[in-house]
N, CA, C and O atoms as a Tinker XYZ file with bonds, in Angstrom:
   512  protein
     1  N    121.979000   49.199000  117.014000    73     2
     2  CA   123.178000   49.704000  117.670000    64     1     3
     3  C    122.932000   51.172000  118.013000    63     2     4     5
     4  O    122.576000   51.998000  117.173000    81     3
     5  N    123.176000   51.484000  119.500000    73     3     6
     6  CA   123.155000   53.094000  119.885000    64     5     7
     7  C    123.682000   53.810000  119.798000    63     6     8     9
     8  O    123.155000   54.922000  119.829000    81     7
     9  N    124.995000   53.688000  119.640000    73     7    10
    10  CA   126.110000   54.533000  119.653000    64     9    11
    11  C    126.782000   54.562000  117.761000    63    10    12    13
    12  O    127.865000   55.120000  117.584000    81    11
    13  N    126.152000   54.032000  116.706000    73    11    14
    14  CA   126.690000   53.529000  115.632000    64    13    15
    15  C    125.665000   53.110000  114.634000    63    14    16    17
    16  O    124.502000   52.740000  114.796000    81    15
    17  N    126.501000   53.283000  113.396000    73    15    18
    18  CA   125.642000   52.645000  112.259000    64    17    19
    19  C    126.514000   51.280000  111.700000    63    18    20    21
    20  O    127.691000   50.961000  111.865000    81    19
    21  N    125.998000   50.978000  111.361000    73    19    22
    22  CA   126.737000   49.710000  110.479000    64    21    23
    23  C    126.228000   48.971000  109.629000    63    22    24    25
    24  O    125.024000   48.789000  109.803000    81    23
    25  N    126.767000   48.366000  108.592000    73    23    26
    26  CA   126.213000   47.697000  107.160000    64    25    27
    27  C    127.021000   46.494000  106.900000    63    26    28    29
    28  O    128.212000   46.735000  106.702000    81    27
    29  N    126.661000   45.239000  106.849000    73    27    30
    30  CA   127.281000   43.990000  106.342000    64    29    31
    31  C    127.316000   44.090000  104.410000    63    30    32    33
    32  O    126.291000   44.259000  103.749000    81    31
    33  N    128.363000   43.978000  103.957000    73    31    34
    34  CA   128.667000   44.093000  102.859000    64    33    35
    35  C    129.436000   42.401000  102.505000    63    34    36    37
    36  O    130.101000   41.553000  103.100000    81    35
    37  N    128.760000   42.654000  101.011000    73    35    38
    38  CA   129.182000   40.865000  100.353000    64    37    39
    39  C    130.635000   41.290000   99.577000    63    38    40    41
    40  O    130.923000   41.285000   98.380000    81    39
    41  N    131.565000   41.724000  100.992000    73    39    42
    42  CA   133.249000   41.841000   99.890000    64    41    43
    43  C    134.091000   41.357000  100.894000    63    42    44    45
    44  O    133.740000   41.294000  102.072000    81    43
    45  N    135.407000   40.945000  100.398000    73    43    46
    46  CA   136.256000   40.900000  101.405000    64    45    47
    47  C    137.166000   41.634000  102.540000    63    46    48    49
    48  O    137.802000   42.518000  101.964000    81    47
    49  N    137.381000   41.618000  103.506000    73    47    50
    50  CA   138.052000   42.382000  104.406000    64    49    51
    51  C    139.169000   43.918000  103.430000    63    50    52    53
    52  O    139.252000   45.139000  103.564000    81    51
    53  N    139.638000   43.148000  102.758000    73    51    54
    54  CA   140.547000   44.408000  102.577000    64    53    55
    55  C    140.006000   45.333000  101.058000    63    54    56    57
    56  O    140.357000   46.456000  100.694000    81    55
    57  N    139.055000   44.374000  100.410000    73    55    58
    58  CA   138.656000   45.150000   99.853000    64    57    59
    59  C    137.467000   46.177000  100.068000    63    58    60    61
    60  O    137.186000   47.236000   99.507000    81    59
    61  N    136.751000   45.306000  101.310000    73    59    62
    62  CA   136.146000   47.066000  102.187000    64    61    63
    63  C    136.928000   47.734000  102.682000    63    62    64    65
    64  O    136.651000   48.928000  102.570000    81    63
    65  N    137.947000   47.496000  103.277000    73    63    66
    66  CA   138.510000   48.371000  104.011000    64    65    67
    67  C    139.241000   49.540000  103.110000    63    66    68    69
    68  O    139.386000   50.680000  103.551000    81    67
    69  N    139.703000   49.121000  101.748000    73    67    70
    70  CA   140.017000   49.649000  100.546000    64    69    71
    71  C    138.804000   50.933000  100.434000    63    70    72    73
    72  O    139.155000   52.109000  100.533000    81    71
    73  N    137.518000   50.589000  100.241000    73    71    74
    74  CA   136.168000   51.339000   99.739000    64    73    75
    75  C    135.773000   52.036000  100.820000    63    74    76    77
    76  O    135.396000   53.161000  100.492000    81    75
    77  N    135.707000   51.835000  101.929000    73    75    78
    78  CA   135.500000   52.768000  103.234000    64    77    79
    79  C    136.562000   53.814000  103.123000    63    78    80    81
    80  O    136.032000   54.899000  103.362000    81    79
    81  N    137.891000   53.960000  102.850000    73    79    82
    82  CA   138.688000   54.383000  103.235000    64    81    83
    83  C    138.525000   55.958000  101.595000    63    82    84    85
    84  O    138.581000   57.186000  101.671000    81    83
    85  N    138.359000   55.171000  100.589000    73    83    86
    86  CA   138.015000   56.024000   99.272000    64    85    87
    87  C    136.373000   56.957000   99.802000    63    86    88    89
    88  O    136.123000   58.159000   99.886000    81    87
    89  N    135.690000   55.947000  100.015000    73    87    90
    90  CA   134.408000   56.619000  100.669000    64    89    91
    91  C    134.781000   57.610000  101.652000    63    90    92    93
    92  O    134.465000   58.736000  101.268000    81    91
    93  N    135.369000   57.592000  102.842000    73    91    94
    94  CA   135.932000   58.703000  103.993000    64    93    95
    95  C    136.150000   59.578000  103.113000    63    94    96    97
    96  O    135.526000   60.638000  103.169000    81    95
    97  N    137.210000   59.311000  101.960000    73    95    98
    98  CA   137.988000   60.679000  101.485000    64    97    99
    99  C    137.328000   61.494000  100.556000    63    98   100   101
   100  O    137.657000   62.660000  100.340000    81    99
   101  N    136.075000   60.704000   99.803000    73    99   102
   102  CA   134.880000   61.412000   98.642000    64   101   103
   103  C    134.411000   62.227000   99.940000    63   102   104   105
   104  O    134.178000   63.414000   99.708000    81   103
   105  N    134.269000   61.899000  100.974000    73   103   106
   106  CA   133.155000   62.513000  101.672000    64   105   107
   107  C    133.713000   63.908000  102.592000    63   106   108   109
   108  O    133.055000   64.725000  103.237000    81   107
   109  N    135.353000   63.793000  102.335000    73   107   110
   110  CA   135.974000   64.848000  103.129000    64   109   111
   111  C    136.605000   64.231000  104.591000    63   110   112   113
   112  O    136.685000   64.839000  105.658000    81   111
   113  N    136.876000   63.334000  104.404000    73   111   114
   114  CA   137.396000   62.684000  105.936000    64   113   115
   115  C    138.806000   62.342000  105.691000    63   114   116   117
   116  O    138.949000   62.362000  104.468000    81   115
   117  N    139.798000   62.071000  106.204000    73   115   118
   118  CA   141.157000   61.469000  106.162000    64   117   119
   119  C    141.245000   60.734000  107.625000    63   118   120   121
   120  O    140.659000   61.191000  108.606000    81   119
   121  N    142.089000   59.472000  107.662000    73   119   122
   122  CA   142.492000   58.545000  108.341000    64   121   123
   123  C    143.748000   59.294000  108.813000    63   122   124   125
   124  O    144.840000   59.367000  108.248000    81   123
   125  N    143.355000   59.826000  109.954000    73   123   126
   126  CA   144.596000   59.733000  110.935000    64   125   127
   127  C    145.003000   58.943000  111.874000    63   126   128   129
   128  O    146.055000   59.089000  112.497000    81   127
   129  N    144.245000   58.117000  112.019000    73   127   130
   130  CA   144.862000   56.661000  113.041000    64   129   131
   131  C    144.255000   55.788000  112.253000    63   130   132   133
   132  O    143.319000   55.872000  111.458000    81   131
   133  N    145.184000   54.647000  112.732000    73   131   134
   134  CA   144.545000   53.032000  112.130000    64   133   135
   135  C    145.568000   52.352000  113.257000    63   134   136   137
   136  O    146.755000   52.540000  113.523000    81   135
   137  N    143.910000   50.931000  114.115000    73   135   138
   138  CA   144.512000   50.105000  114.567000    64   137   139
   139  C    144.070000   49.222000  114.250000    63   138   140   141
   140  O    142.914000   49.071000  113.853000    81   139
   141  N    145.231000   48.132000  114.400000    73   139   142
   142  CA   144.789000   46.062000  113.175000    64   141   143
   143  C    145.120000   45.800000  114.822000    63   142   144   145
   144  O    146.152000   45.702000  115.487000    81   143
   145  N    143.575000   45.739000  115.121000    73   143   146
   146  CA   143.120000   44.931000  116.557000    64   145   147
   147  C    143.619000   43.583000  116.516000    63   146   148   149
   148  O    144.361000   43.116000  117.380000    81   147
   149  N    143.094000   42.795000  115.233000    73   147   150
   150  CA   143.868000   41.475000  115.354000    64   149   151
   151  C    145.661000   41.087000  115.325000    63   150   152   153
   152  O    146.236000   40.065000  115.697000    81   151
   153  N    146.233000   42.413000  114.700000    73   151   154
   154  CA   147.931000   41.916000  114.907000    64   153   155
   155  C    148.276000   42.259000  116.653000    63   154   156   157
   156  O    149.200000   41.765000  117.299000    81   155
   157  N    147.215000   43.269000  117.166000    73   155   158
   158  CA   147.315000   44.217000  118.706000    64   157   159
   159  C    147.645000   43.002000  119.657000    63   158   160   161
   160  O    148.623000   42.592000  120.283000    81   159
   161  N    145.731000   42.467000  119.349000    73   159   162
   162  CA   145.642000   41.044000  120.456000    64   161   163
   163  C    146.961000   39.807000  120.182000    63   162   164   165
   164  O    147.505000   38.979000  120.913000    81   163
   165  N    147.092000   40.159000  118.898000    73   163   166
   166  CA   148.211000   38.526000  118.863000    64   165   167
   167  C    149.713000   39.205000  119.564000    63   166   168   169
   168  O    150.264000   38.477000  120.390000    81   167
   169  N    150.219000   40.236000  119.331000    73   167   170
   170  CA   151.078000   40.620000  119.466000    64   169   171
   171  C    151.200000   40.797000  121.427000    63   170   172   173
   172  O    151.975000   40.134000  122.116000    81   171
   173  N    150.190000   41.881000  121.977000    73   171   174
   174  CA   150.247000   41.925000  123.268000    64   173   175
   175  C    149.610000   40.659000  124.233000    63   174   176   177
   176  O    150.162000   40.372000  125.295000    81   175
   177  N    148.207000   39.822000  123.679000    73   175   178
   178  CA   148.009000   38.709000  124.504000    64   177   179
   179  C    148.187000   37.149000  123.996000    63   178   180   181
   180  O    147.838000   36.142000  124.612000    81   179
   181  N    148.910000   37.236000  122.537000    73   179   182
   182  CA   148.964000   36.217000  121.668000    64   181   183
   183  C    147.922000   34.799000  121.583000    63   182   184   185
   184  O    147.940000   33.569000  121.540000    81   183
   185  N    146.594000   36.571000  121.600000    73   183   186
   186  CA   145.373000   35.088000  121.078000    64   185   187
   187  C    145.159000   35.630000  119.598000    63   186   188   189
   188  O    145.579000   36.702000  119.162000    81   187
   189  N    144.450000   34.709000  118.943000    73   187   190
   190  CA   143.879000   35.046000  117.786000    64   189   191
   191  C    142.504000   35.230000  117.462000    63   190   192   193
   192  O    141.548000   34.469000  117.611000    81   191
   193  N    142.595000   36.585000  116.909000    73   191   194
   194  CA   140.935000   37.317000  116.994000    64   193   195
   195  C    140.959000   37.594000  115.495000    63   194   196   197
   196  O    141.905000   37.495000  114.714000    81   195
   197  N    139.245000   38.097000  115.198000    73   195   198
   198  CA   139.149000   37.737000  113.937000    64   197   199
   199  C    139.663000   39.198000  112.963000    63   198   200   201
   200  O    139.650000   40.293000  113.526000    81   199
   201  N    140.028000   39.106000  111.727000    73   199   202
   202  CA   140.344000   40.583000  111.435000    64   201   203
   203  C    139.132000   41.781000  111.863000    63   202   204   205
   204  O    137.904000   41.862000  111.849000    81   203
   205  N    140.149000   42.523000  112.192000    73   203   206
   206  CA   139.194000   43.826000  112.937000    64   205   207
   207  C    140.096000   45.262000  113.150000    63   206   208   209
   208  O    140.940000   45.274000  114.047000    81   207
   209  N    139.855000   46.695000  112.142000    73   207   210
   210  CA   140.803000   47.284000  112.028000    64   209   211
   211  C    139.947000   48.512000  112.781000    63   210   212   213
   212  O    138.762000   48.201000  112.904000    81   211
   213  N    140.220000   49.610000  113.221000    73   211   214
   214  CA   140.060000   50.902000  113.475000    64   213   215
   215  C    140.405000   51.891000  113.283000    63   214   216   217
   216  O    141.507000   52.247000  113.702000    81   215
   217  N    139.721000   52.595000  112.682000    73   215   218
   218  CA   140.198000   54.277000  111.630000    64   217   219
   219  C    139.968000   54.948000  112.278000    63   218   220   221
   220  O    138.976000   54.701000  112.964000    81   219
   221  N    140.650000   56.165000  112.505000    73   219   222
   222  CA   139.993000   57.400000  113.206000    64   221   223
   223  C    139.919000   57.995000  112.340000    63   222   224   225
   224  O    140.947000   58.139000  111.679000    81   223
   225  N    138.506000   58.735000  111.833000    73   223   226
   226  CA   138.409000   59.621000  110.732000    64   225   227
   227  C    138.293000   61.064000  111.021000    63   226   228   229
   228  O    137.518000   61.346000  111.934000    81   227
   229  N    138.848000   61.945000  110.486000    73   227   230
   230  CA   138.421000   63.444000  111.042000    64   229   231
   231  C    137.979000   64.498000  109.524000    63   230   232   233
   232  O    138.699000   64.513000  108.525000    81   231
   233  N    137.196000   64.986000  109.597000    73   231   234
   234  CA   136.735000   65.997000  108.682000    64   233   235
   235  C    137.498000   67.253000  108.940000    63   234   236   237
   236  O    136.968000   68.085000  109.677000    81   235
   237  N    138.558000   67.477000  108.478000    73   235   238
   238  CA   139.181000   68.676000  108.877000    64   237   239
   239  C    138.214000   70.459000  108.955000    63   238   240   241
   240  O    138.222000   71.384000  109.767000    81   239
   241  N    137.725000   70.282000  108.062000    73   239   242
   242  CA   136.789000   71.930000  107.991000    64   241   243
   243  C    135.850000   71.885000  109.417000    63   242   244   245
   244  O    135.883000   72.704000  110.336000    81   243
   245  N    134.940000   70.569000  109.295000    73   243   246
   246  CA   134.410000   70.051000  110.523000    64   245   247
   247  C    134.454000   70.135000  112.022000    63   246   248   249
   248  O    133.604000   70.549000  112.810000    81   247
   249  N    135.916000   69.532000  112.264000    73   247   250
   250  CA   136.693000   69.298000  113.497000    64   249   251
   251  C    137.365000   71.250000  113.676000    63   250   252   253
   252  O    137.869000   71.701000  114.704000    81   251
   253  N    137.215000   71.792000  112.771000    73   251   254
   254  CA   138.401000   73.378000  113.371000    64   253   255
   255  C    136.824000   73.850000  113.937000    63   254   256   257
   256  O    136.781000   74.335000  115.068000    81   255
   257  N    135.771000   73.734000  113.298000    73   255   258
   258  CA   134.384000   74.584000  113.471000    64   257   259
   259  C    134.661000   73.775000  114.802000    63   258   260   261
   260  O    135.684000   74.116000  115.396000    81   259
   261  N    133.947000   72.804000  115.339000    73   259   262
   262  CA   134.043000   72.174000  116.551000    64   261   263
   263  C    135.001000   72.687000  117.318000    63   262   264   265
   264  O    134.535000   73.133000  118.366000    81   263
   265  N    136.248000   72.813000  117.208000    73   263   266
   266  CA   137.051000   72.902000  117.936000    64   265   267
   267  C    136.869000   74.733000  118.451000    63   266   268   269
   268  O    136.864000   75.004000  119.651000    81   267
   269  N    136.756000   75.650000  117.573000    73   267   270
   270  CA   136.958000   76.915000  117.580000    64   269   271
   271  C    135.725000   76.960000  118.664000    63   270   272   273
   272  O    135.902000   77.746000  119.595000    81   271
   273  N    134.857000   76.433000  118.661000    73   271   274
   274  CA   133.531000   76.530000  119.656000    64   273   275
   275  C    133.856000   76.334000  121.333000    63   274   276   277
   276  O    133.674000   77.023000  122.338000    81   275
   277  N    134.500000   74.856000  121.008000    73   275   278
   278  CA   134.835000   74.255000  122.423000    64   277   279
   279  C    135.917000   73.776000  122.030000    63   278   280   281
   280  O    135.841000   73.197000  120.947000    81   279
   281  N    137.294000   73.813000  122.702000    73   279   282
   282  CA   138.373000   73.292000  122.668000    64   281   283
   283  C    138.683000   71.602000  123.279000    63   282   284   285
   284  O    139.409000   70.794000  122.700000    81   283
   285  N    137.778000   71.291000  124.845000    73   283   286
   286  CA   137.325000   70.266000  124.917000    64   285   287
   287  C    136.669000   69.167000  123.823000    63   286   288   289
   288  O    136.595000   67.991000  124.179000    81   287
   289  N    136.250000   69.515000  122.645000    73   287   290
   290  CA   135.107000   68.859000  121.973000    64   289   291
   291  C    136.396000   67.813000  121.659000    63   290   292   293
   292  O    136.236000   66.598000  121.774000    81   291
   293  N    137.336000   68.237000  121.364000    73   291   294
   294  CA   138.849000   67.064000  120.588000    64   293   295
   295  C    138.744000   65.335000  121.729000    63   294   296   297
   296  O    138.660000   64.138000  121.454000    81   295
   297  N    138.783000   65.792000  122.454000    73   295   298
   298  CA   138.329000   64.505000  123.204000    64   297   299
   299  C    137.462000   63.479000  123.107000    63   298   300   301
   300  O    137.456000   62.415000  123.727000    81   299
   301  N    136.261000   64.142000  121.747000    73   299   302
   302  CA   135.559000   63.303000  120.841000    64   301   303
   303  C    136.248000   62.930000  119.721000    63   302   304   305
   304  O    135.762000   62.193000  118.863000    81   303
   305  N    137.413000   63.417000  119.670000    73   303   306
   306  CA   138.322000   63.023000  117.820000    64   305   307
   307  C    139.044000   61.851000  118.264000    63   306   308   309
   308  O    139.426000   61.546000  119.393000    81   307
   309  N    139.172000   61.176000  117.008000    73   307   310
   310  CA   138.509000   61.681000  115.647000    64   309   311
   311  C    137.283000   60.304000  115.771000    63   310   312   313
   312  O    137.310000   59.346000  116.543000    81   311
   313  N    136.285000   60.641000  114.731000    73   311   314
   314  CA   135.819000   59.873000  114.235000    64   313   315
   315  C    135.849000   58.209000  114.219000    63   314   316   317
   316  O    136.347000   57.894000  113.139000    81   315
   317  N    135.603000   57.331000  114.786000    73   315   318
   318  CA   135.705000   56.082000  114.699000    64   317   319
   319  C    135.007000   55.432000  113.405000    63   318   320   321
   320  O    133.820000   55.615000  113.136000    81   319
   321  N    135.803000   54.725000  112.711000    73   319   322
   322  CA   135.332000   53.801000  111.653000    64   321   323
   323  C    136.072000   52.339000  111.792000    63   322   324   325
   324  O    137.264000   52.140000  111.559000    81   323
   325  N    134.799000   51.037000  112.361000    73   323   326
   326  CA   135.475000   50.233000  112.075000    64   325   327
   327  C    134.806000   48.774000  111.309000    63   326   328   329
   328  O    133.641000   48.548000  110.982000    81   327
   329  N    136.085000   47.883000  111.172000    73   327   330
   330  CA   135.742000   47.170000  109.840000    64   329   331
   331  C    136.149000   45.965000  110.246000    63   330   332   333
   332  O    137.355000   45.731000  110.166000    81   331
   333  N    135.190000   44.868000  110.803000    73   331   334
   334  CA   135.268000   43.408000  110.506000    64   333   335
   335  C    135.052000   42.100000  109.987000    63   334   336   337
   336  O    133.910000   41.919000  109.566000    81   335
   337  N    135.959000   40.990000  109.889000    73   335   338
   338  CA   135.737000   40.083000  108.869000    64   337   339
   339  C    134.592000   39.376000  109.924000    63   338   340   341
   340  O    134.810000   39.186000  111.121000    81   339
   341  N    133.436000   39.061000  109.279000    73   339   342
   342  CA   132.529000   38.194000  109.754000    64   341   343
   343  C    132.983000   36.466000  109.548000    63   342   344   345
   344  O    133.950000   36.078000  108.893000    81   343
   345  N    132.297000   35.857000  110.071000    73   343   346
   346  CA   132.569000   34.230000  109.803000    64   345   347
   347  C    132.365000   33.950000  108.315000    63   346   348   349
   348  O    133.285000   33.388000  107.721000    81   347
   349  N    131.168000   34.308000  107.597000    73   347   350
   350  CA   130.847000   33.808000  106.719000    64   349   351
   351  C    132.008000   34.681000  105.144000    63   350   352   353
   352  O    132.066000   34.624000  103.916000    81   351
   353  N    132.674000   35.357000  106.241000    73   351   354
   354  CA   133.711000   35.944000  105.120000    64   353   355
   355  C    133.357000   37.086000  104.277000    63   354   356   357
   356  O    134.039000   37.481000  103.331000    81   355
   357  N    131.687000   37.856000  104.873000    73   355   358
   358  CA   131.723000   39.113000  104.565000    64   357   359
   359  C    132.097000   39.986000  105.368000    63   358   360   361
   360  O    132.831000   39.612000  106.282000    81   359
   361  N    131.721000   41.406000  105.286000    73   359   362
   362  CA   132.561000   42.128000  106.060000    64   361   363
   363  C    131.793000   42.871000  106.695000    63   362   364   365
   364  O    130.751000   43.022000  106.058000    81   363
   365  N    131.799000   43.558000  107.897000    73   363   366
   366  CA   130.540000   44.725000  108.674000    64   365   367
   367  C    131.649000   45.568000  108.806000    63   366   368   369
   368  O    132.785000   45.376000  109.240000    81   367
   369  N    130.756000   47.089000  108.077000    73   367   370
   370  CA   131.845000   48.473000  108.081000    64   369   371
   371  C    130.674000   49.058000  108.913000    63   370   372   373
   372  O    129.532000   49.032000  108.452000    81   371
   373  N    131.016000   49.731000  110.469000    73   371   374
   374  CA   130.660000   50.933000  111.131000    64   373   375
   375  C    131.015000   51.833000  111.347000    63   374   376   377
   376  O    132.237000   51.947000  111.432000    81   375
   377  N    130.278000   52.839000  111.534000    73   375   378
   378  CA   130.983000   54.288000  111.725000    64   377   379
   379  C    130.012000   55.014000  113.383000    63   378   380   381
   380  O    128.816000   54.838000  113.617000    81   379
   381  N    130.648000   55.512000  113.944000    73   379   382
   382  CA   130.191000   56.110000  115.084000    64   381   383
   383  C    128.843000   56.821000  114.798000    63   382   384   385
   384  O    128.439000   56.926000  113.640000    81   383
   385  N    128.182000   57.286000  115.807000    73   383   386
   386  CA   126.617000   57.669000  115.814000    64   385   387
   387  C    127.687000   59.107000  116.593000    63   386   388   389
   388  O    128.190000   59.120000  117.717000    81   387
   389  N    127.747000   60.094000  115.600000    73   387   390
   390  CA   128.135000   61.613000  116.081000    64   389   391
   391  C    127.383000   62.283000  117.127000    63   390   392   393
   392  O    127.961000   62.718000  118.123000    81   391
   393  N    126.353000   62.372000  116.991000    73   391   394
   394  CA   124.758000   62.825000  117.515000    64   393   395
   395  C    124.671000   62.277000  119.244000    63   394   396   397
   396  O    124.337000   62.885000  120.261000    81   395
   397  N    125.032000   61.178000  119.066000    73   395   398
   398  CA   125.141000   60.085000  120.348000    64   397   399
   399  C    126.372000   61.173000  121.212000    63   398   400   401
   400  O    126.070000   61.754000  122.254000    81   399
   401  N    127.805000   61.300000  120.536000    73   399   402
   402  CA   128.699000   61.847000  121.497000    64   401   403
   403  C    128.017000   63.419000  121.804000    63   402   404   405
   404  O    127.668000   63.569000  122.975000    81   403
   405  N    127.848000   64.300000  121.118000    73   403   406
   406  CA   127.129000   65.351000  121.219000    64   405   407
   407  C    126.362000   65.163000  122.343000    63   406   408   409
   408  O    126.317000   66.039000  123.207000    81   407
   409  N    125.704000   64.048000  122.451000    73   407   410
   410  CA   124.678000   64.092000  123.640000    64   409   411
   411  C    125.424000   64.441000  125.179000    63   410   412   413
   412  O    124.984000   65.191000  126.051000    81   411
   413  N    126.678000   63.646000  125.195000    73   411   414
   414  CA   127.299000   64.010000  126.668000    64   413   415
   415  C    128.248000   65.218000  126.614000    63   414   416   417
   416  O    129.121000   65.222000  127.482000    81   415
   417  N    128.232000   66.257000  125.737000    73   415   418
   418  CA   128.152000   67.619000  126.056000    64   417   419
   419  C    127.611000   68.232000  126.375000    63   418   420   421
   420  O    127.982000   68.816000  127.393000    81   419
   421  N    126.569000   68.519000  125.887000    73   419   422
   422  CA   125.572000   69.275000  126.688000    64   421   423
   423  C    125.327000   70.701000  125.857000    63   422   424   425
   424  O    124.780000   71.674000  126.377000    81   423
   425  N    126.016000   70.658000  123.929000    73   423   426
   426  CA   126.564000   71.572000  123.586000    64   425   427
   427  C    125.774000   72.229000  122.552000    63   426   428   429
   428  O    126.270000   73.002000  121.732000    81   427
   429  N    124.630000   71.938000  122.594000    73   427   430
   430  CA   122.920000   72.269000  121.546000    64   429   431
   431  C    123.957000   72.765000  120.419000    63   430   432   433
   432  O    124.205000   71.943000  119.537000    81   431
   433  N    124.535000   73.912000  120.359000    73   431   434
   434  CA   125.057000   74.886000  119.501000    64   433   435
   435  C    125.712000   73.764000  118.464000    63   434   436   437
   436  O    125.753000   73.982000  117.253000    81   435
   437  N    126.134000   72.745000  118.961000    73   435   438
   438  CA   127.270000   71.903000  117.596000    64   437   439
   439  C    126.850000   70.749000  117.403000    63   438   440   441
   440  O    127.496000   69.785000  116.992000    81   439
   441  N    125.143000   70.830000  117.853000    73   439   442
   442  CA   124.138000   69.819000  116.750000    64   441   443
   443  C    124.385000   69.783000  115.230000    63   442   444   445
   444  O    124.408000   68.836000  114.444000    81   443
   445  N    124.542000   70.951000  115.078000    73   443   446
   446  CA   124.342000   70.929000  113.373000    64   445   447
   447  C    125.545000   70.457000  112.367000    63   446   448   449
   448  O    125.544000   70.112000  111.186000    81   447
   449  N    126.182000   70.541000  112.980000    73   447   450
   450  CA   128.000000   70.086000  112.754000    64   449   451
   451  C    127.677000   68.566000  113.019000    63   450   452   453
   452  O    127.112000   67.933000  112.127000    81   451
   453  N    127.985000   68.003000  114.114000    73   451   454
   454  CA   127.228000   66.453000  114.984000    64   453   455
   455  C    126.500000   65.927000  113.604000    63   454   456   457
   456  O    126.858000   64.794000  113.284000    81   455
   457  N    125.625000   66.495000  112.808000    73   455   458
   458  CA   124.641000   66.105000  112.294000    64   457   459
   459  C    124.831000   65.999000  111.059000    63   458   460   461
   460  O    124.222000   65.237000  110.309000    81   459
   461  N    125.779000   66.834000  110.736000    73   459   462
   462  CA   126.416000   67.107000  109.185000    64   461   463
   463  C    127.707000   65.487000  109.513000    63   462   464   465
   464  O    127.738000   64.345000  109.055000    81   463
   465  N    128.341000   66.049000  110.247000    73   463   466
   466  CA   129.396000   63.927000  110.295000    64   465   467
   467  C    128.429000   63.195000  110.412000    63   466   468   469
   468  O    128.715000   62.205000  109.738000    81   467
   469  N    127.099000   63.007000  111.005000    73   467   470
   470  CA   126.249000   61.731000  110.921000    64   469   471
   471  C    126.092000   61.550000  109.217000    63   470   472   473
   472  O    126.418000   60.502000  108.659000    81   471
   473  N    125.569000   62.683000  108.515000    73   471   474
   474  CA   125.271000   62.551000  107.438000    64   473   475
   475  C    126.540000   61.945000  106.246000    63   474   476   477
   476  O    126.366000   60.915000  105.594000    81   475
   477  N    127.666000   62.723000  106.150000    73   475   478
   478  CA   128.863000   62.471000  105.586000    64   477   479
   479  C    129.352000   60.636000  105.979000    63   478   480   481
   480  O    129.807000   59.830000  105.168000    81   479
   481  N    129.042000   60.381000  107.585000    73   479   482
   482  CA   129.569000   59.247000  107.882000    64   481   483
   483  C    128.894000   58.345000  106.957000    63   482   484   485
   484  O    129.312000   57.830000  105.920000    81   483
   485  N    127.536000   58.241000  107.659000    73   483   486
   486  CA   126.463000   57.529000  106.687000    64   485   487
   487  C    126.374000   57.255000  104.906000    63   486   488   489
   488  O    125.891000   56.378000  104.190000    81   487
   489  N    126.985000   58.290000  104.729000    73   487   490
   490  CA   126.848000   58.651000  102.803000    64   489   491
   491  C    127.940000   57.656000  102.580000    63   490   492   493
   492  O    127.759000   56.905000  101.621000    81   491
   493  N    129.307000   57.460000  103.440000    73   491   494
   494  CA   130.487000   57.060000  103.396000    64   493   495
   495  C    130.131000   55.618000  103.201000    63   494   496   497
   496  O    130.352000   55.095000  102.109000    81   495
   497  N    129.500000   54.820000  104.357000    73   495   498
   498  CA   128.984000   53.531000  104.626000    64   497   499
   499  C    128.444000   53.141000  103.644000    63   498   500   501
   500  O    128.787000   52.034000  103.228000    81   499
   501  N    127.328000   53.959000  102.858000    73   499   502
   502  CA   126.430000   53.132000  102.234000    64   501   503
   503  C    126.785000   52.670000  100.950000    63   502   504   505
   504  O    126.489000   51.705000  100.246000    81   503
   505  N    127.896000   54.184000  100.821000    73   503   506
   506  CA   128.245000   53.973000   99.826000    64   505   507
   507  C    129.085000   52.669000   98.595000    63   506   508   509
   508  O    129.153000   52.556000   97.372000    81   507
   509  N    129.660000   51.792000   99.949000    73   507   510
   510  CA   130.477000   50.680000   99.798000    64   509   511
   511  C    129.293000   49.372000   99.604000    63   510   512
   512  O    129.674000   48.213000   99.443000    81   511
């Protein structure tokens, strides 16, 4: 995956989504958005899709450095983390490839930041 990391884990849906969410917050991240793609699709096209949630995670110390640089950079926030039930009833937790959005700035200077959320994201993932 180019844009992302991701890890299939032997737990159930909500109890990763439980451990990702403790993992974000060991690592300095907080959930400021969450969308349950599967209540979205049933609700606006009333099909049924498989559980599939979306976190926006933001590193607050992180995101002000970013931001104080380039005020544009917010248009990369927050953080994407997401979490689905596979068939076989385990679960795949991903988190965005930081480094990847960095690339369509053009912004060398907030590599090292970019690189520090790759690292934090990653520590977050594996950790579950």
């Amino acid at each position: 995956m180019k844009y992302g990391y991701k890890r299939n884990v032997a737990m159930g849906f909500e109890e990763a989504d439980s451990a990702i969410r403790e993992a974000l917050k060991e690592n300095g991240f907080g959930v400021l958005t969450e969308i349950n793609v599967h209540d979205k699709l049933k609700e606006k096209l009333d099909v049924d899709f498989r559980r599939y949630r979306i976190l926006g995670a933001c590193n607050p110390s992180i995101a002000h450095q970013a931001l104080s640089a380039e005020l544009e950079i917010g248009l990369l926030f927050p953080c994407n983390v997401v979490i689905w039930e596979n068939d076989d009833k385990s679960t795949t937790v991903a988190a965005i490839d930081a480094e990847q959005m960095l690339a369509i700035t053009e912004q060398d200077n907030l590599e090292p930041l970019f690189s520090e959320v790759n690292n934090l994201l990653r520590k977050a993932v594996d950790s579950i």
